[in-house]
N, C-alpha and C positions, 0 to 999 in steps of 0.2 A: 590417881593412878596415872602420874604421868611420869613413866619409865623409856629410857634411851635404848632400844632393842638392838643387841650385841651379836655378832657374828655366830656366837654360840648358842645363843637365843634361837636363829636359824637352822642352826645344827641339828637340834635338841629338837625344833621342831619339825625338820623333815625324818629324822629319826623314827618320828613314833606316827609317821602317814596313816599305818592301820589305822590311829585313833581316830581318826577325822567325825569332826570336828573340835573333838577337843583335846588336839593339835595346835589347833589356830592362836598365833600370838599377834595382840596388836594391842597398843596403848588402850585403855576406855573400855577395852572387851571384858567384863565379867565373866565370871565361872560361870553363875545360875544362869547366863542368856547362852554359853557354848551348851550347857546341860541340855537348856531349852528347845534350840534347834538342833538337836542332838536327840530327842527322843522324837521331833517331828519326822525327823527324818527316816527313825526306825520307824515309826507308824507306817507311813508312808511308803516306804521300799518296796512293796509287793508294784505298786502301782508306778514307781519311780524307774525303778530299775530292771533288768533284764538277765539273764546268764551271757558269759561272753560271747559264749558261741552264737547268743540269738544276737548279740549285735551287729549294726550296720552304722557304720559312719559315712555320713557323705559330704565331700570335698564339692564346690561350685569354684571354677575358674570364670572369675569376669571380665571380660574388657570393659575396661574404664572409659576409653577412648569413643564408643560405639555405641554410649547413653547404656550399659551395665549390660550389655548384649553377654548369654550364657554362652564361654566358647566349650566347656567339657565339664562332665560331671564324673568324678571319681568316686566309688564307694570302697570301701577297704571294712 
């Protein structure tokens, strides 16, 4: 399985995002392992993921210069 992955290769796979994970192109990848982590993942979702609305993301700004001193925390 060693294929040269084509612009449209690309294409074709952000086309079909919903599928995620099998979606995913890349030389070496197998079906039955995108399957694989593709049903862990449905197992799993109760405890992985959230509604959007319950999400929070949060941003840490560091200064580098100050041994990683936090200068602001953003949440969005």
């Amino acid at each position: 399985m060693n294929k040269t992955l084509s612009m449209e290769d690309l294409k074709a796979s952000y086309a079909n995002v919903d599928n995620f994970p099998s979606n995913l192109i890349s030389p070496g990848i197998y079906p039955y392992r995108l399957k694989e982590y593709k049903d862990r993942l449905d197992e799993n979702a109760p405890r992985l993921f959230c509604s959007e609305a319950d999400a929070v993301v949060d941003f840490l700004q560091v200064d580098e210069e100050q041994n990683g001193k936090f200068l602001e925390l953003f949440q969005f």
